[in-house]
C-alpha positions in Angstrom: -66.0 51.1 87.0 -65.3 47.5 86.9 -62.4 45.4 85.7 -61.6 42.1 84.9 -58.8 40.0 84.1 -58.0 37.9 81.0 -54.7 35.6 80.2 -54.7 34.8 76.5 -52.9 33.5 73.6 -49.0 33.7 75.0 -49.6 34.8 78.4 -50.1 38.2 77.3 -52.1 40.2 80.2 -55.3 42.3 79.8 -56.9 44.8 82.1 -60.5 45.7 80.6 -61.9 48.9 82.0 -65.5 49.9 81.4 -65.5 52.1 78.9 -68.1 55.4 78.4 -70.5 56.8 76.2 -69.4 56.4 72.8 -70.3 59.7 70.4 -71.7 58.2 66.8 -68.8 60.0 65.2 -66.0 57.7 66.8 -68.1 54.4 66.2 -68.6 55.7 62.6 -65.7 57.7 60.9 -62.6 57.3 62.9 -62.3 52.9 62.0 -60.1 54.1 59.1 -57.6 56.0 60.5 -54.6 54.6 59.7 -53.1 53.7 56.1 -49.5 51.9 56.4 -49.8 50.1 53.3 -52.4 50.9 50.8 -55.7 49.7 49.1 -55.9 45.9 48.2 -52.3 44.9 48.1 -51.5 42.1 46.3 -47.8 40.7 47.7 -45.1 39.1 45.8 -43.5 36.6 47.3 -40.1 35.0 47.9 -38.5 32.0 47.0 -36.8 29.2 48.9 -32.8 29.6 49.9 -31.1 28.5 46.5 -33.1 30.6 44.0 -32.1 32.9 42.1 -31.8 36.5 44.2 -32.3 38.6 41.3 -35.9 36.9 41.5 -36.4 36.7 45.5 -37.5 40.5 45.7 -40.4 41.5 43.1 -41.8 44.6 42.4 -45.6 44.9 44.5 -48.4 44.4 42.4 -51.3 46.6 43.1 -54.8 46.4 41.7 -56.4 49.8 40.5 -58.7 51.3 42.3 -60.5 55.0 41.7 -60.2 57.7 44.4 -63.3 59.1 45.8 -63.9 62.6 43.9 -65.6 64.4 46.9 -62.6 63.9 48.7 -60.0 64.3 46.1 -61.7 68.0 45.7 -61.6 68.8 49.3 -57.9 67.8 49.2 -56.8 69.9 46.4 -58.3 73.2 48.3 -57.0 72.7 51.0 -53.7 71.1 50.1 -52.6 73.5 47.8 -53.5 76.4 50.5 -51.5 74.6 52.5 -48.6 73.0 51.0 -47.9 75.2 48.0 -45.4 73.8 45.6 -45.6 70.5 47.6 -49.0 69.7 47.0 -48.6 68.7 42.8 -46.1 66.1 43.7 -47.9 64.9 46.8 -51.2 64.5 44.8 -49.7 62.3 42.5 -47.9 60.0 44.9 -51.1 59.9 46.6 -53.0 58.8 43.1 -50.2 55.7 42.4 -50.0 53.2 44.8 -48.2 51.7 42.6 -45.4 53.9 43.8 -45.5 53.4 47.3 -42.8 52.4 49.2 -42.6 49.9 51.9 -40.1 49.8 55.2 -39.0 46.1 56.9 -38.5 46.7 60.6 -36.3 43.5 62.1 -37.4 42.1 64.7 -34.7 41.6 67.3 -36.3 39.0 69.3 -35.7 36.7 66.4 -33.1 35.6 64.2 -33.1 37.8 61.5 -29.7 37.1 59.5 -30.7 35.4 56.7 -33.4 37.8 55.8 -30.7 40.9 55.9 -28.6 39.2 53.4 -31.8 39.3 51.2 -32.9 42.7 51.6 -29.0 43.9 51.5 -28.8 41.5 48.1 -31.9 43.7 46.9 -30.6 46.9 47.3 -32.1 47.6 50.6 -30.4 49.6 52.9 -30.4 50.6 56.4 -32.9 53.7 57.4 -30.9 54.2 61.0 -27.4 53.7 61.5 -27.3 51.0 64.2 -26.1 51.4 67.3 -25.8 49.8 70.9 -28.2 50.6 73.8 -27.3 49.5 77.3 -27.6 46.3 78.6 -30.3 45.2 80.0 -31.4 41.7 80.2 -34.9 40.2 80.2 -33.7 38.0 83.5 -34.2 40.6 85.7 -37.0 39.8 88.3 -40.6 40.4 87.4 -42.4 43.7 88.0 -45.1 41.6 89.6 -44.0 42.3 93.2 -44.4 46.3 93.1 -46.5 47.2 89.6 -49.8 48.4 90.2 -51.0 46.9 87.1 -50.5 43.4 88.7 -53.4 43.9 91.0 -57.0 45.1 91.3 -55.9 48.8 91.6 -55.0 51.1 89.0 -57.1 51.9 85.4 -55.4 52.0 82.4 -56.8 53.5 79.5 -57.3 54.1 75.5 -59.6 56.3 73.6 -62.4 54.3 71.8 -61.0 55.2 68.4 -59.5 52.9 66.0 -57.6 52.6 62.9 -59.1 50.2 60.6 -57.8 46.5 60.6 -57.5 46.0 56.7 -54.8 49.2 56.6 -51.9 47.1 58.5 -50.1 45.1 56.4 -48.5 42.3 59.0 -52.4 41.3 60.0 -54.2 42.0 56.9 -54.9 38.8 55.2 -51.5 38.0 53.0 -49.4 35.8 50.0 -46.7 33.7 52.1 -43.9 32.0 50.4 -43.1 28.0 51.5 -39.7 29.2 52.2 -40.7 32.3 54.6 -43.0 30.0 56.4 -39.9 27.7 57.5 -37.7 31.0 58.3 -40.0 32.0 61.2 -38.5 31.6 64.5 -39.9 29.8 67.5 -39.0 32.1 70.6 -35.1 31.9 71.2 -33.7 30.4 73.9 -30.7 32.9 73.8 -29.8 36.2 75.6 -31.6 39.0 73.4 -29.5 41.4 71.7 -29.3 44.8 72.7 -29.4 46.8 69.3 -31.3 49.6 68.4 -34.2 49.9 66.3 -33.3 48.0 62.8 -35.3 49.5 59.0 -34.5 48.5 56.0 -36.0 50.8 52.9 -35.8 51.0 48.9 -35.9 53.6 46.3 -37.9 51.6 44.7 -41.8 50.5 45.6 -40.2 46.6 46.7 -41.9 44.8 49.0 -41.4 41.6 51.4 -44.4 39.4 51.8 -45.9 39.4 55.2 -45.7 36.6 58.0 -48.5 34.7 58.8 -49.3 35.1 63.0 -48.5 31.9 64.0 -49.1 31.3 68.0 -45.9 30.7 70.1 -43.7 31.5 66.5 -42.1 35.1 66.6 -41.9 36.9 63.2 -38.9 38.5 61.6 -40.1 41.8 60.1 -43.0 44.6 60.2 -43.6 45.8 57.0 -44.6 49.6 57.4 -44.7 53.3 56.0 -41.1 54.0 57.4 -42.5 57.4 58.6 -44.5 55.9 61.1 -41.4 55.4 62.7 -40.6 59.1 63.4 -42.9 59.4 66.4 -40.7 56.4 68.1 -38.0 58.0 67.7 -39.2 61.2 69.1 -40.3 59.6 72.0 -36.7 58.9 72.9 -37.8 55.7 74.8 -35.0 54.6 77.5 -33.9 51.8 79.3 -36.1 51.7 82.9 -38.7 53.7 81.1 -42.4 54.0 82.1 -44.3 54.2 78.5 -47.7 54.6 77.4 -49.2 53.6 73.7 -52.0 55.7 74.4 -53.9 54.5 70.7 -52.0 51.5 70.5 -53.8 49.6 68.0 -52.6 47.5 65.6 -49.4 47.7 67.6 -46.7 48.6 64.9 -45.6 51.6 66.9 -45.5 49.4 70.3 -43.1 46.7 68.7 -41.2 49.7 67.7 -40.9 51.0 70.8 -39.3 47.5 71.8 -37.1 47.3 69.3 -35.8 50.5 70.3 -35.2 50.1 74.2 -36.3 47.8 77.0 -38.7 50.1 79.2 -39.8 49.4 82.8 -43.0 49.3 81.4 -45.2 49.5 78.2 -49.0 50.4 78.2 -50.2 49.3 75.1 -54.2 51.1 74.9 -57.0 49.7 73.1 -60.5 49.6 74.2 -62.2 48.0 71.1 -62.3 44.3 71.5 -61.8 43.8 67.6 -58.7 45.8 67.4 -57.5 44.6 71.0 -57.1 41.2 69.7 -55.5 42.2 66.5 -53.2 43.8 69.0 -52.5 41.4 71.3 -51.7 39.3 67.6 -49.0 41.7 67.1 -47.8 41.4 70.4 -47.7 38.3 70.5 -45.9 38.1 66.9 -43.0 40.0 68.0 -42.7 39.9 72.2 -41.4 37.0 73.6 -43.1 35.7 76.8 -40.2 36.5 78.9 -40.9 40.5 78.6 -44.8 39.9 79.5 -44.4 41.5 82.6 -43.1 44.9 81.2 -46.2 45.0 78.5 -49.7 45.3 79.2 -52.8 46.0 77.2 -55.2 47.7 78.3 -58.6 49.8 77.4 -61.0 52.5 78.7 -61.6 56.0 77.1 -58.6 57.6 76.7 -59.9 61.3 77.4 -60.0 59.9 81.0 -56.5 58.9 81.5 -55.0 61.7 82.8 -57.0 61.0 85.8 -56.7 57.6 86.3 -53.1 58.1 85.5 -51.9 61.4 86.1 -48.2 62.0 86.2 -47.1 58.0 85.9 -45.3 57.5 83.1 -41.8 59.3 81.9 -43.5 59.4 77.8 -46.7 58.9 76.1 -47.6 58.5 72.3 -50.7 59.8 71.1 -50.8 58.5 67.6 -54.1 59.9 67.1 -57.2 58.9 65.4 -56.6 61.1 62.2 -59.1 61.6 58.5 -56.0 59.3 57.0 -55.4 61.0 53.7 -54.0 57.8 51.9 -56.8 55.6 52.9 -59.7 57.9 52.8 -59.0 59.5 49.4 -60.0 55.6 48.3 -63.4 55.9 50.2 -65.9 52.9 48.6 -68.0 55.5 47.6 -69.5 59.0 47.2 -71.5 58.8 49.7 -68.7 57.2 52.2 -66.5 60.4 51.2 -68.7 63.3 52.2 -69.7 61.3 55.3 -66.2 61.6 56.0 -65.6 64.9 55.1 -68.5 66.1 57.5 -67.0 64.1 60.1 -63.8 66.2 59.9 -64.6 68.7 61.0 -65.0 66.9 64.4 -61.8 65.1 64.7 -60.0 67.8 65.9 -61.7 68.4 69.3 -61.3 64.8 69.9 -57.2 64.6 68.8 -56.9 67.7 71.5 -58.7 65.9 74.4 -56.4 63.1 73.7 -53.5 65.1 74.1 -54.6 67.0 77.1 -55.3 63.4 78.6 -51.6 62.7 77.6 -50.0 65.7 79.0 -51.8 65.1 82.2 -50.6 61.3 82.4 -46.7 62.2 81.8 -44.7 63.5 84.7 -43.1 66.2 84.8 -39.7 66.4 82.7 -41.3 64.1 81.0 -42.4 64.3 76.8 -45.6 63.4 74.9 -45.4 62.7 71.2 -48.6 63.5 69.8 -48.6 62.5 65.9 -51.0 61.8 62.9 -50.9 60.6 59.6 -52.8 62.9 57.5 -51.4 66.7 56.3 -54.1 68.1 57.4 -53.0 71.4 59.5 -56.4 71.3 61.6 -55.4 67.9 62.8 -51.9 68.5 63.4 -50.4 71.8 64.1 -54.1 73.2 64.9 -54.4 70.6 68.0 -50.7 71.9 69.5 -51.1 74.9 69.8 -55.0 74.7 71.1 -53.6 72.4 73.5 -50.6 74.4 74.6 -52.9 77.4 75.3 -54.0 75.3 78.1 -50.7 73.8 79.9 -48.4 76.5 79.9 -46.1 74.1 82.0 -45.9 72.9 78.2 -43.5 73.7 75.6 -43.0 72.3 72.3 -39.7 71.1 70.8 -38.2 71.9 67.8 -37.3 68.3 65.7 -36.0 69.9 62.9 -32.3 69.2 63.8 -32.8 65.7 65.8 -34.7 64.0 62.9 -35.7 66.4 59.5 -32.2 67.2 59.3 -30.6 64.2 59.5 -33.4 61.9 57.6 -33.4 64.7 55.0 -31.7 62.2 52.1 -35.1 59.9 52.9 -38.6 61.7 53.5 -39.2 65.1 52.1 -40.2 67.5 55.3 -42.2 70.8 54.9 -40.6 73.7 55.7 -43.5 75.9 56.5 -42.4 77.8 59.4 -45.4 76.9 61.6 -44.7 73.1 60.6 -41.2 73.9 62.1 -42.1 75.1 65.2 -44.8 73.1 66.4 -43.8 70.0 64.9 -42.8 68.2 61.7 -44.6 67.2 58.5 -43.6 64.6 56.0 -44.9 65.0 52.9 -45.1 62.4 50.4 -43.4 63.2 47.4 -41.9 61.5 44.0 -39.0 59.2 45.1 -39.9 60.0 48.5 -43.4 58.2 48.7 -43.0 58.0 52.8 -46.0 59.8 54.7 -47.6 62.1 55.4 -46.8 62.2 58.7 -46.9 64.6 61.3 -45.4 64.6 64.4 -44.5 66.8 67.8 -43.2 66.4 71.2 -44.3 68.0 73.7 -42.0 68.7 77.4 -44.0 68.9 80.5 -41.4 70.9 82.5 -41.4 70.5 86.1 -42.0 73.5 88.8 -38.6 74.5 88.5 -39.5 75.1 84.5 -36.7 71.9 83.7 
């Protein structure tokens, strides 16, 4: 093992761990694992302040594009084993991207009023009710004096996997309006605000253009499948809070996760240099330098960081490398689909030795949150219970009342009762185009069985 150190861009800071043997599969299938947005978006954009606000919002415009029918295929026999009734109305959300909706996470780091009046003028509302989480200034003294991340010791770690960079939509290439371009912030100079995490959604498949990264400029939004918010707030991420990103990549989950509290620490986990510098983009889009100290990015093999880190950190997220059903129904080709199809069969091995890796790294009383973005039950409930077999100091927790129950008016949950006890499945379906996404937290109890 070696390590090196790296201060880039903002400041952020970088601990590089030699990273093992890479198995063809992860280098080959697992690039496309994510799908926040959808194939080849094309944005609309927003005018200056002044114009008319009937016209500041427009509908997205999406160019076709043909699913792969290999996939497709495999989808609708296993799909409609799976989902039943669901499955119909999923398929065809799945089919129209036209239909998609699209979330606008604030960014509390920046000013953000102006573009609230917007989305409230265009019928957005608020996902969460807002509420107040304890103070807790970013003037407090620097971690630098007792965090083992600071020095030579200590490995931090990330599975080689990735998602692939043309699925995020704040990164990806975008249509920027003149009058968005002068409402991005420079860092404040202000105390931040303590609220919690801030969505905005739609009925309707509206969209706001994406920011530009712009170095030493903070952006005001994350555009994002809303559902990829669930896991956050699974976690339950607290004030003083040790928290690890365990496949960090492109980041959306770790801004999040800062939106939502101000933890002691944040390991952000990315071993892929790519994909580590389209993190550290995000990052640095949305952190101000002042918090530096309490984020880090980091990469080795993430199978391995239950060693290196065993029993550190109060939660993890393993949002997993997943066969992402939005994006690889639109495989480039035949040939692309049944390559991934064969490759499926393998992902779920790797998702559990992610997890174990996860449970190891959490303390007891601590939780992992172990989610995926695919309906696949081999990937999701398939992995829990394999890995709960093995850490019967483990116990899953049922999310039905904190977050299906509640979020019920929004997403459209499964009710299968294995989905219920092992975790949570959104399921996209019509007027409800959120998902899928799967999600479960796991509680490490402690020897005492707390």
């Amino acid at each position: 093992m070696f390590c090196i150190r790296l201060s880039v861009n903002m400041g952020w800071n970088f601990r590089f761990e030699k990273i093992t043997h890479l198995e063809p599969i992860a280098l080959r299938c697992l690039c496309s694992s994510r799908c926040h947005t959808g194939p080849d978006v094309v944005l609309p954009q927003i005018k200056r302040k002044g114009a008319n606000s009937n016209k500041q919002v427009r509908k997205t415009q999406k160019k076709k594009r043909p699913s792969c029918p290999a996939v497709l295929s495999h989808f609708d026999q296993q799909y409609s084993r799976e989902l039943g009734d669901l499955w119909p109305s999923a398929r065809a959300v799945l089919l129209d991207p036209q239909t998609w909706q699209y979330g606008v996470m604030l960014n509390r780091f920046s000013v953000v009023t102006d573009i609230t009046q917007i989305l409230q003028s265009q019928g957005f509302s608020a996902l969460l009710q807002q509420t107040h989480i304890s103070a807790r200034l970013f003037n407090t003294p620097s971690m630098g004096s007792h965090s083992k991340y600071q020095g030579g010791k200590g490995t931090l770690s990330n599975h080689h996997i990735s998602k692939c960079p043309s699925e995020d939509s704040d990164l990806r290439p975008d249509i920027t309006s003149d009058g968005l371009r002068q409402d991005l912030q420079s860092e404040p100079t202000f105390s931040f605000p303590c609220s919690s995490l801030q969505c905005y959604i739609h009925s309707s498949p509206l969209r706001f253009p994406s920011q530009p990264h712009r170095p030493g400029q903070l952006k005001q939004y994350y555009l994002l499948n809303a559902a990829s918010l669930l896991p956050v707030l699974a976690l339950q991420v607290r004030d003083g809070d040790k928290v690890l990103d365990l496949c960090s990549a492109p980041g959306g989950k770790a801004v999040a996760i800062m939106q939502s509290a101000t933890p002691e620490l944040l390991c952000c986990n990315e071993p892929d240099p790519h994909r580590r510098d389209w993190l550290s983009k995000t990052l640095e889009s949305f952190l101000p330098i002042s918090i530096k100290s309490r984020v880090v990015v980091s990469a080795q093999d993430g199978r391995a960081f239950g060693q290196s880190e065993a029993g550190f950190y109060d939660k993890v997220l393993v949002d997993a490398p997943c066969s992402n059903d939005r994006s690889w129904l639109y495989s480039g080709s035949i040939q692309q689909g049944e390559r991934r199809l064969k490759d499926r069969s393998r992902l779920p091995a790797l998702q559990a030795e992610l997890l174990r890796s996860a449970l190891s790294a959490v303390r007891p009383g601590g939780a992992v949150v172990y989610s995926t973005c695919t309906l696949s039950s081999h990937e999701n409930q398939a992995v829990v219970e394999s890995v709960l077999r093995d850490f019967p100091e483990a116990q899953a927790e049922d999310l039905w009342e904190e977050i299906a129950t509640p979020l019920s008016g929004h997403f459209e949950f499964s009710s299968h009762p294995n989905h219920h006890r092992l975790g949570i499945l959104v399921v996209p379906q019509v007027g409800k185009t959120w998902g899928p996404m799967f999600l479960s937290r796991i509680r490490r109890r402690d020897v005492f069985g707390k």
